[in-house]
ZAMARGU-4260 file (C-alpha; in steps of 0.2 Angstrom, whole numbers, plus 5000, padded with zeros to 4 digits):
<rodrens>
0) 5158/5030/5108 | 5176/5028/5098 | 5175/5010/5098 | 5157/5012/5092 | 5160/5024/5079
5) 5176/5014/5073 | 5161/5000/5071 | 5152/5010/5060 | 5165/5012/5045 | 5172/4995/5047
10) 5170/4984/5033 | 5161/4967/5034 | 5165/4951/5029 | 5153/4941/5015 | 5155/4924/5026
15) 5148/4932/5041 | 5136/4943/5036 | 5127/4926/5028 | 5127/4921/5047 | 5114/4932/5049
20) 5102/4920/5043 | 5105/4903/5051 | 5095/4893/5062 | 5090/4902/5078 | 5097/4888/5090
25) 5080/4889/5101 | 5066/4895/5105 | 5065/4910/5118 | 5054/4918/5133 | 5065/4929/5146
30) 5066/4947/5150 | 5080/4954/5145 | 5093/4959/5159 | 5095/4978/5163 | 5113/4976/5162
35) 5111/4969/5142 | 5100/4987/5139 | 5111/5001/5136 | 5102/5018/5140 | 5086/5019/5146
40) 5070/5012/5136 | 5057/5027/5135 | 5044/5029/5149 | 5033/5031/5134 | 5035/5015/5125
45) 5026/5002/5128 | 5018/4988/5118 | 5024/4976/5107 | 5036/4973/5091 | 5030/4958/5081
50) 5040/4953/5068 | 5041/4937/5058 | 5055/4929/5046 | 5063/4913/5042 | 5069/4906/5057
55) 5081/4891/5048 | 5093/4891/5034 | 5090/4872/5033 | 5080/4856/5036 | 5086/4839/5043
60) 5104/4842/5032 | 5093/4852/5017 | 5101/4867/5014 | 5088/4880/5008 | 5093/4887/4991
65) 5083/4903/4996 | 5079/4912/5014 | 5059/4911/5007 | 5058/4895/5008 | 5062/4896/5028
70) 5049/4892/5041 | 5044/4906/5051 | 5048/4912/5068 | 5040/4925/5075 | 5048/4937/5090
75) 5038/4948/5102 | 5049/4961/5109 | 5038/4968/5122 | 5038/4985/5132 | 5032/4988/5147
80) 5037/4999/5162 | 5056/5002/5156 | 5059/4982/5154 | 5060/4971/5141 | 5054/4954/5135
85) 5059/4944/5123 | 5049/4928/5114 | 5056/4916/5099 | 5044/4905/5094 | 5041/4896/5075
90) 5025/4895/5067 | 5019/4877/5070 | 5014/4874/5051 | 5006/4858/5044 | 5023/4855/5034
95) 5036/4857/5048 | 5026/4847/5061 | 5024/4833/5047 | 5044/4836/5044 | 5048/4834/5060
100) 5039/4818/5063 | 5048/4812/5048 | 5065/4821/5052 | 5066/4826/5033 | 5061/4838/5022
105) 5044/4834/5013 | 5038/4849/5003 | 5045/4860/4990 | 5047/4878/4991 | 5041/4891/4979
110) 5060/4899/4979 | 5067/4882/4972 | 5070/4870/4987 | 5065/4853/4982 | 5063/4837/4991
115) 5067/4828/4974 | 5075/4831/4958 | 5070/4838/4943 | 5071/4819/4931 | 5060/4814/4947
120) 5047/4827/4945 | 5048/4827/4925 | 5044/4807/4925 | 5028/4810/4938 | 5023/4824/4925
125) 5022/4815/4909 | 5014/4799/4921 | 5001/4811/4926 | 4999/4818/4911 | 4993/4799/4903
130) 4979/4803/4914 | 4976/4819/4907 | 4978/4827/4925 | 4990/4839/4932 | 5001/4832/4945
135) 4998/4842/4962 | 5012/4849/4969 | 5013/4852/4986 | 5021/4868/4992 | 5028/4873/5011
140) 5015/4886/5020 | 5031/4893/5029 | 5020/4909/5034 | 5035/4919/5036 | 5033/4934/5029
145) 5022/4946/5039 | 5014/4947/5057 | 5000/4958/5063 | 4988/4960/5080 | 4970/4964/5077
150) 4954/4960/5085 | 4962/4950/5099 | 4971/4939/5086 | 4990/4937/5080 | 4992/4936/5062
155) 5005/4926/5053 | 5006/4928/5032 | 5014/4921/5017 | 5005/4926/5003 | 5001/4911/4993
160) 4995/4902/5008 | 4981/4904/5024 | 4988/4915/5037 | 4990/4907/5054 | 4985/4914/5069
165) 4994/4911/5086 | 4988/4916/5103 | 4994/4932/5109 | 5002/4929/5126 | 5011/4914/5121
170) 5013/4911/5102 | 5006/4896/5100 | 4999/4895/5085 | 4981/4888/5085 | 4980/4883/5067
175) 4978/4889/5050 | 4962/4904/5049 | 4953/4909/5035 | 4946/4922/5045 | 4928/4917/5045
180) 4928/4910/5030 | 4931/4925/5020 | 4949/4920/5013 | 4939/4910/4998 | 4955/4913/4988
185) 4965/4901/4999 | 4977/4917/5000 | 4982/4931/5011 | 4994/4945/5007 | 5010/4948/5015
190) 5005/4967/5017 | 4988/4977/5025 | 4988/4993/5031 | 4974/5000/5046 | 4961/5013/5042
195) 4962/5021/5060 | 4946/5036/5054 | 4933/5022/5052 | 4945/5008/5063 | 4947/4996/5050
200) 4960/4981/5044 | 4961/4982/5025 | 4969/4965/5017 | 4971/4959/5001 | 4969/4941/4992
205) 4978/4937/4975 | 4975/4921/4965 | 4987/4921/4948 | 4977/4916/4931 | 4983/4902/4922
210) 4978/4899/4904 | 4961/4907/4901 | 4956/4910/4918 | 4959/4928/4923 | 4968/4933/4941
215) 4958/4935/4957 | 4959/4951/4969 | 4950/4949/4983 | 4950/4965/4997 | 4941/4965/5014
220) 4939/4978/5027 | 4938/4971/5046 | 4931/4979/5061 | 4939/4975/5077 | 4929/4961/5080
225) 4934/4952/5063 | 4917/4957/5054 | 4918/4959/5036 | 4912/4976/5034 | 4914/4978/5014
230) 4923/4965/5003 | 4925/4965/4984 | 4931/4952/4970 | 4940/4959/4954 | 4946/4948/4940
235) 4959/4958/4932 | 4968/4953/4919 | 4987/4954/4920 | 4984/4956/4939 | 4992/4942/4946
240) 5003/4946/4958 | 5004/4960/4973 | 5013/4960/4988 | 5007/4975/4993 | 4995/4993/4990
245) 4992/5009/4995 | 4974/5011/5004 | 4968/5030/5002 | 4949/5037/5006 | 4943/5034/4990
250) 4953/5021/4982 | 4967/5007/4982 | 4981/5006/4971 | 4990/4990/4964 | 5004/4989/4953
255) 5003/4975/4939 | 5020/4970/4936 | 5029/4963/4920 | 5039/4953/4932 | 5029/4938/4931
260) 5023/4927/4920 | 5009/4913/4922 | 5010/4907/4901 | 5009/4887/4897 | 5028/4886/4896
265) 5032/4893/4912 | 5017/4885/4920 | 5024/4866/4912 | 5043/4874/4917 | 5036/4872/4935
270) 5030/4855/4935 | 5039/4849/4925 | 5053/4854/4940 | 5063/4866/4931 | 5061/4879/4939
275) 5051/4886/4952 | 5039/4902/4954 | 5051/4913/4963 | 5064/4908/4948 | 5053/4913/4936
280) 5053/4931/4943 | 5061/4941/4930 | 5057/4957/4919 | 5046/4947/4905 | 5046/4963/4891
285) 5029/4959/4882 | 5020/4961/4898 | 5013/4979/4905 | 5017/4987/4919 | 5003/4997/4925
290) 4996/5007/4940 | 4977/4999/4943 | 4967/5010/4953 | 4950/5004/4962 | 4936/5014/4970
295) 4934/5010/4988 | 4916/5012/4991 | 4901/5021/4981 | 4905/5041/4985 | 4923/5038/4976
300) 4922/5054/4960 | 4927/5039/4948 | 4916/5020/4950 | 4927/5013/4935 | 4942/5002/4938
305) 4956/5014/4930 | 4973/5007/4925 | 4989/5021/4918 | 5002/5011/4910 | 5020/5014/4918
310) 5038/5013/4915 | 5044/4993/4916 | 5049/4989/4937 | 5044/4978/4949 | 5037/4984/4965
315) 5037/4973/4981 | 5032/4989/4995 | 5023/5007/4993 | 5028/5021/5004 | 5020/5039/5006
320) 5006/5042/4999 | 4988/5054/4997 | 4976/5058/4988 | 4968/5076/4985 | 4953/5075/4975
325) 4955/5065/4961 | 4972/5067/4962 | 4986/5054/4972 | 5005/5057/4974 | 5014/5042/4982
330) 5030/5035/4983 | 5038/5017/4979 | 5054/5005/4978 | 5055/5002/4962 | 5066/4987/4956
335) 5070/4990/4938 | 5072/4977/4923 | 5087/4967/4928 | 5078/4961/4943 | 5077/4944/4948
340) 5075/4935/4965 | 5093/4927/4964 | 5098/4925/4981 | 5113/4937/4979 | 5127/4930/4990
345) 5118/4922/5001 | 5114/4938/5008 | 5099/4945/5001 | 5083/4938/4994 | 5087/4949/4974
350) 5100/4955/4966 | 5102/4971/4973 | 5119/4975/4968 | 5113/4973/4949 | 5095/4981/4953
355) 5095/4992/4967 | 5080/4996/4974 | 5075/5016/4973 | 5062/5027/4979 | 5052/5034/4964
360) 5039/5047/4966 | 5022/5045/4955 | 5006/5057/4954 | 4990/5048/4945 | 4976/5062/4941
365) 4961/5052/4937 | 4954/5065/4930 | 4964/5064/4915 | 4970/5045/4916 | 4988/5051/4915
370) 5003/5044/4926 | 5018/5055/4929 | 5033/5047/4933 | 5048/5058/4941 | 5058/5044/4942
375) 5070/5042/4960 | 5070/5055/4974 | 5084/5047/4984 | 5101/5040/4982 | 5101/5025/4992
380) 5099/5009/4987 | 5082/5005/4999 | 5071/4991/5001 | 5055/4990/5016 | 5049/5007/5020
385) 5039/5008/5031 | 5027/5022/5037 | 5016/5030/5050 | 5003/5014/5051 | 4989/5025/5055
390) 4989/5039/5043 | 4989/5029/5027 | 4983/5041/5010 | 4982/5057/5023 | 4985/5071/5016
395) 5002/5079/5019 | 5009/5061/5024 | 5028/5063/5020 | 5040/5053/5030 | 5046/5034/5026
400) 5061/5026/5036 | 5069/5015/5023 | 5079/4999/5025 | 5095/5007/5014 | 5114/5004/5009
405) 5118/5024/5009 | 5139/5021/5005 | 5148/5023/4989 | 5149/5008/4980 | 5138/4994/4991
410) 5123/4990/4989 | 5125/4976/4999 | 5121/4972/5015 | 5110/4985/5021 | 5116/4992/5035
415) 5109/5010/5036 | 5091/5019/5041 | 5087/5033/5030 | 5070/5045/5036 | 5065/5051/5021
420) 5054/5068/5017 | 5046/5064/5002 | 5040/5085/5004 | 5056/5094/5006 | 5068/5080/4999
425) 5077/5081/5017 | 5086/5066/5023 | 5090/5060/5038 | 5105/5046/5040 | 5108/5032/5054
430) 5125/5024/5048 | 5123/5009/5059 | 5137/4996/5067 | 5130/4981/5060 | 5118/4973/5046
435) 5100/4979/5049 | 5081/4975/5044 | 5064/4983/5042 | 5064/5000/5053 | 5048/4999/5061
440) 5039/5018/5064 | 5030/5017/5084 | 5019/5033/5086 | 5022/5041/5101 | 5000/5041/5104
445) 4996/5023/5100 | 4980/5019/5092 | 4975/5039/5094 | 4990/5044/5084 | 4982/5046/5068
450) 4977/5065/5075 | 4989/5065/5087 | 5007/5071/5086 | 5016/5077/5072 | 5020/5064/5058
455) 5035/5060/5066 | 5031/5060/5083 | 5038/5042/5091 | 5050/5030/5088 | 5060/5018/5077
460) 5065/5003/5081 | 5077/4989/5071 | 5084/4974/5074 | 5100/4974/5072 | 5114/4959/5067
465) 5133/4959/5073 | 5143/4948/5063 | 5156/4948/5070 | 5150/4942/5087 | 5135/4932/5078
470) 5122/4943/5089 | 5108/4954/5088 | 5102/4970/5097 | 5086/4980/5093 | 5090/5000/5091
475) 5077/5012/5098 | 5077/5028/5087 | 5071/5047/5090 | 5061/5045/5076 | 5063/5065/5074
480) 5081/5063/5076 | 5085/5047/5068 | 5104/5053/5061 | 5108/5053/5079 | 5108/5035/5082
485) 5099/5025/5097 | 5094/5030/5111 | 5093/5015/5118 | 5104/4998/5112 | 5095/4980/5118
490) 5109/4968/5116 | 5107/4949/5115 | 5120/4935/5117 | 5111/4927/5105 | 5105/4930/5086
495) 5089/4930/5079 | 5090/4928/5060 | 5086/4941/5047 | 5069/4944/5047 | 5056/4949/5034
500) 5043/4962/5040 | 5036/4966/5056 | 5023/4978/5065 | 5020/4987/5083 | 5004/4986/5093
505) 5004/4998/5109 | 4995/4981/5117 | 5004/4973/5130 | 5002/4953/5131 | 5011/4947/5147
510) 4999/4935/5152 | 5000/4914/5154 | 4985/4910/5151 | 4981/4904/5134 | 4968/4914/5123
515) 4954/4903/5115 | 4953/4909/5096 | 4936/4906/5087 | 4944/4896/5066
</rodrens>
């Protein structure tokens, strides 16, 4: 416990933090040896992690100039009985199975990895453009980003792409999905979140505007059997980008953000090979930032598509949130004006030492279209908060577990948990021995926990990097006592890169046998 705690205030080093997010040297299927598990998993604990991220830093000698642009690599850390098991496998996209025929890299990257160089692409553009044509660019679906189970299917995501969906037992992925031809945008959000009172998957499709053609919203609720059970198109304008939203009984909630820009010049900057669309990302001062709030179904008090201006930030993830009447309180990470997706040190996907992400609390009353903004709740510099999946927009929702640098003078890396009571203002502190991602809440009650359990009834578990030792361990948390640190420590002799987002279901999936999906 000495040693540990000595680990805890030690200082890292920038090289090998960056580690973090090299190539996993394999794929992986074991269980993980009792011996390598320190403390006892929870008799109660038992499902499965999912969690998706780029799972290389390079391509046949490319070096990536962002993590983004990454393929993805989903891990299944499963639960069952007290033991573990462990699965590494990457998302068998179109692009990397064409790449790796070819042993090269073959399509750009929306963060800025090309295949070519700009004179390259400028002289197909003005040769494309004696035809009067746009040339077509063709961009990596690394479907990296998020991971989910529903209705019998695995989920992988990258927003401006098709998900992929990969067979449970194995992850195998089975091909690109448009979920019963729904997706007509071509898109499927990173972010969803589960409406477990009427047991429904709520996703979101975004298609940018270019020129005169307004954005695209597209939003769908699933049953459990994949049947579209109410789906609405919007064509907003300014709308087009969201990574995320907050689903509550009568509503959702965007954020349009001045963060990007889809005018000729930076549409021609593109293809003309300048720059790319995650460059472009930056605080743009002419554009609005704005709340846009959309009724859910025809009982919602207002049917009009309502939208508060803001102050200027960019928002990638919502927190807490409910809605009493016509009036919702939530909170978010905002990212303020000096903003940009520079991949800070090799270490982050922003700059998060320039803009830290904060937690900022907002109320909307619809009644009287006014936003208020309190501005932040927290100290921390925070980024992927993440919540009780199943009571999403329930009243008195007020815990979030954020990703957080709490230390005096670092932003950067994160390396800390923060509970947060968005109620009381209470915090609660894991001052963690490594560099950690997304803390991931699992309810104590599974899919009943909705009604079942306090709030913060169940667990938290991270995956956790050692630099040092170029390892990884996942920490299980007492979610109610996260300040005391884990209860239990999984510890590889491996890594396994940063990751992106990931999700819990309590389903189990420990057999050989492949599942037949239904494209």
């Amino acid at each position: 416990m000495e040693a540990l705690l000595q680990d805890v205030h030690r200082p890292l080093e920038i090289d090998q933090v960056k580690k973090g997010w090299h190539t996993i040297p394999q794929e992986y299927d074991y269980w993980v040896p009792q011996e390598d598990i320190e403390g006892s998993v929870p008799s109660d604990l038992n499902g499965t992690l999912l969690r998706n991220g780029p799972g290389l830093h390079e391509v046949y000698g490319k070096k990536l100039v962002h993590a983004i642009d990454g393929d993805g690599m989903i891990v299944a850390l499963t639960f069952t009985g007290g033991r573990v098991h462990l699965k590494c496998k990457f998302v068998a996209s179109k692009h990397r199975l064409e790449e790796q025929k070819e042993r090269k890299f073959l399509y750009r990257g929306q963060m800025g990895t090309h295949p070519s160089s700009a004179l390259k692409d400028t002289m197909v553009f003005l040769s494309s453009a004696l035809t009067l044509q746009w040339p077509r660019h063709m961009y990596r679906n690394p479907s990296n980003t998020n991971v989910f189970y529903w209705g019998g299917k695995v989920i992988s995501c990258y927003e401006t792409g098709l998900p992929h969906c990969l067979d449970p037992h194995t992850l195998t992925t089975l091909g690109v999905d448009d979920l019963g031809g729904t997706l007509k945008l071509k898109t499927l959000a990173a972010h969803f979140r589960l409406d477990m009172e009427k047991n429904r998957l709520v996703c979101i499709s975004v298609k940018p505007g270019v020129g005169k053609v307004d954005p695209s919203l597209g939003i769908y609720e699933f049953d459990p059997h994949w049947r579209v059970v109410q789906h609405q198109l919007h064509h907003i304008k300014g709308l087009n980008y969201a990574h995320d939203f907050l689903l509550l009984p009568d509503y959702y909630v965007f954020h349009m953000t001045p963060f990007v820009d889809t005018s000729f010049m930076s549409i021609l900057s593109i293809y003309l090979g300048w720059s790319s669309p995650g460059q472009q990302m930056h605080h743009y001062p002419h554009l609005p930032s704005r709340f846009v709030v959309i009724p859910r179904h025809k009982g919602a008090k207002h049917q009009e598509i309502i939208q508060l201006d803001t102050d200027p930030f960019h928002i990638f993830h919502f927190s807490t949130s409910e809605q009493v009447d016509d009036v919702i309180t939530f909170n978010a990470v905002c990212l303020g004006p000096k903003f940009n997706m520079n991949f800070e040190s090799e270490i982050w996907l922003s700059n998060a030492s320039v803009a830290p992400g904060l937690v900022c609390r907002f109320k909307l009353d619809l009644g009287k279209k006014v936003c208020t903004s309190y501005g932040a709740v927290d100290r921390a510099s925070v980024e992927f908060p993440t919540t009780h999946p199943y009571r999403h927009g329930m009243e008195g929702t007020r815990y979030s577990y954020l990703m957080a640098s709490d230390r005096k003078s670092c932003n950067l890396p994160y390396r800390d948990v923060v509970k947060f009571d968005s109620q009381s203002k209470n915090r609660q502190v894991w001052y963690s021995h490594g560099c950690l991602g997304e803390p991931v809440f699992v309810p104590r009650h599974g899919w009943q926990s909705r009604h079942i359990g306090e709030e913060d009834d169940g667990y938290v578990i991270v995956q956790l990097y050692i630099p040092e030792k170029h390892i990884t361990e996942f920490a299980i948390l007492d979610a109610q006592h996260v300040d005391k640190g884990p209860v239990t420590r999984i510890k590889l002799k491996h890594h396994i890169p940063y990751g992106f987002h990931g999700t819990f279901t309590p389903e189990v999936f420990m057999l050989t046998s492949p599942v037949k999906a239904k494209l």
